[in-house]
C-alpha positions in Angstrom: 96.3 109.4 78.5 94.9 108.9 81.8 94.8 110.4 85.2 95.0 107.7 87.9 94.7 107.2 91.7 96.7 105.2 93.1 95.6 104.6 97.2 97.4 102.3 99.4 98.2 101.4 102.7 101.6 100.2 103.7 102.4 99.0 107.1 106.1 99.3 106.8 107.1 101.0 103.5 107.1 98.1 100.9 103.5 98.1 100.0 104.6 102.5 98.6 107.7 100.6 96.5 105.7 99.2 94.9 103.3 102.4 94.1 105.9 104.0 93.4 107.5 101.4 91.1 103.9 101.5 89.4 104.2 105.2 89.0 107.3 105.3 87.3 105.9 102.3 84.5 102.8 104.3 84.1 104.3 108.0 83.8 107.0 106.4 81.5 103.7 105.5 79.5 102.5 108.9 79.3 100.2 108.8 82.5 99.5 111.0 84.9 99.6 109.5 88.3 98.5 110.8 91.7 100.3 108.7 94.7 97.7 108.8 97.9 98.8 107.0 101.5 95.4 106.6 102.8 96.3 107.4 106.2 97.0 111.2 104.2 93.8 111.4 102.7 91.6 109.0 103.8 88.3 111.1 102.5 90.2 111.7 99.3 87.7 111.7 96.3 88.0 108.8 93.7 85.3 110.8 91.1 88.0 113.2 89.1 90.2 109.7 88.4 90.5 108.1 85.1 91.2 105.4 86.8 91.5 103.6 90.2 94.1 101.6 91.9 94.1 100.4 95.3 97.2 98.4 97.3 97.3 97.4 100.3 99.5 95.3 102.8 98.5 92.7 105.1 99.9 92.4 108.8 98.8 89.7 111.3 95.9 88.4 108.7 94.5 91.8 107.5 94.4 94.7 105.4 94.0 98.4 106.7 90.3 99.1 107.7 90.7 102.5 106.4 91.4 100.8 102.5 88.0 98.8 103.5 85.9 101.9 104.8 87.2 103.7 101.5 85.9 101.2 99.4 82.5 100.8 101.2 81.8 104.3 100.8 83.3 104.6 97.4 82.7 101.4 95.9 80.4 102.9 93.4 82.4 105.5 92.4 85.2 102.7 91.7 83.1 100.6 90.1 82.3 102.6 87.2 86.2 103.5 86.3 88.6 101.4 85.0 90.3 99.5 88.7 92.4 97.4 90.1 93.3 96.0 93.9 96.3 94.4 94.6 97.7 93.0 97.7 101.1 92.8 99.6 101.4 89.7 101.8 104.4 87.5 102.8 102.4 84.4 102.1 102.5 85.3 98.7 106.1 84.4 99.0 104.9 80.7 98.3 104.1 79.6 94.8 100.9 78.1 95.5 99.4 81.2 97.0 101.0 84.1 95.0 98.1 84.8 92.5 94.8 86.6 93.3 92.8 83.3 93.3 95.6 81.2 95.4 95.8 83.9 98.2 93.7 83.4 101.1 94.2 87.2 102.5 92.9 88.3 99.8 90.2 85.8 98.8 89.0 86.5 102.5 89.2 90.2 101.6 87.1 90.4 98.8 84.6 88.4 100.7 84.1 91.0 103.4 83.4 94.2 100.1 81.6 95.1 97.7 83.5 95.9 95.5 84.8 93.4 92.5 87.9 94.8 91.5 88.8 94.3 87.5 91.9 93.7 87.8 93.8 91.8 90.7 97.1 91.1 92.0 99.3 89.9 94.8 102.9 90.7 95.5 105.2 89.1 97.8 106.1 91.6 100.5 109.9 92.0 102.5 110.7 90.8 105.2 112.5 93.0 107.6 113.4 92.0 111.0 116.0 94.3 112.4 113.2 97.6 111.6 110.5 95.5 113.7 109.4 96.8 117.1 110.5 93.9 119.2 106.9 92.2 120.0 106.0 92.3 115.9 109.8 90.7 115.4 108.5 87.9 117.7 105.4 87.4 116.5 106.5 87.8 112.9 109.2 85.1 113.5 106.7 82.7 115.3 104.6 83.2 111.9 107.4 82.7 110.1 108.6 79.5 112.2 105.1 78.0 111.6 105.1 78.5 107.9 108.6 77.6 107.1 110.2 80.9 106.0 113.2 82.6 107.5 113.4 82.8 111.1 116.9 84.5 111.5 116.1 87.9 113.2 119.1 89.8 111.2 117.0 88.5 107.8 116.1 91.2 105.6 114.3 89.3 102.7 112.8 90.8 99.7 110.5 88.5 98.3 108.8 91.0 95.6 108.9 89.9 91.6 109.5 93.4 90.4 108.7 92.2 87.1 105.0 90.9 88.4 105.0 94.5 89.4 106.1 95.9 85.9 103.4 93.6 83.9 100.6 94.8 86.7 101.7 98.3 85.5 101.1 97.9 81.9 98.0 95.9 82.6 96.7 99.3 84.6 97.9 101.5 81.5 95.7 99.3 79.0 92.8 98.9 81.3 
């Protein structure tokens, strides 16, 4: 079996769910999975992986720069392993832009690499009003307003199809 890195970046806790969620499919398969919030380990090195999976969440349009530095200096390294990218966005919470080549975040994002990720997926995100700091509840709500979803600032709103996340993980475990 295989020994894969799994890097994200969360911005408020969903986007590691989700790792973890991916961990438990892929241990339950027999592999051997090493968890890394890049804010931990940002220089962490992708050579002794098997594999290599990268999440990351989107706030306000963008992912983290430090999941874009890592893959800049270790696109290489990625490239020559087994990978995937996925990407956790609350547009993806519309049908017409919850699939790798429907999202704009991440369509923009892979513009802006070098790296041409194997494997993709996006996953709706939560929506969690009542844990924002005031000015992102507001701006999130504006967004939110504009885009027709819920606007009620009590909301909590998990939008994630954990079975997306389930067949992501057995797609990583064959890749």
């Amino acid at each position: 079996m295989s020994h894969i890195l799994v890097l994200y970046s969360t911005t408020d806790g969903h986007t590691r769910l989700i790792c973890e969620r991916l961990n438990e499919r892929l241990q339950r398969s027999g592999h051997m999975v090493t968890l890394v919030d890049i804010r931990d380990d940002p220089d962490i090195d992708a050579e002794g992986f098997d594999k290599i999976v990268v999440g990351a969440s989107i706030r306000y349009g963008r992912h983290s720069p430090l999941i874009a530095a890592f893959i800049k200096k270790h696109h290489g390294t990625v490239e020559r392993k087994p990978n995937a990218f996925f990407s956790v966005n609350l547009v993806a919470r519309k049908p017409d832009k919850n699939r790798p080549e429907t999202n704009p975040y991440l369509q923009r994002f892979l513009r802006r690499i070098p790296w041409k990720p194997q494997n993709l997926a996006v996953f709706a995100g939560k929506l969690d009003y009542p844990s924002y700091r005031l000015l992102d509840r507001l701006l999130i709500r504006l967004i939110m307003a504009v885009t027709g979803g819920p606007t009620d600032p009590s909301a909590v709103v998990e939008f994630t199809n954990w079975e997306d996340v389930d067949d992501f993980g057995r797609l990583i475990g064959e890749m």
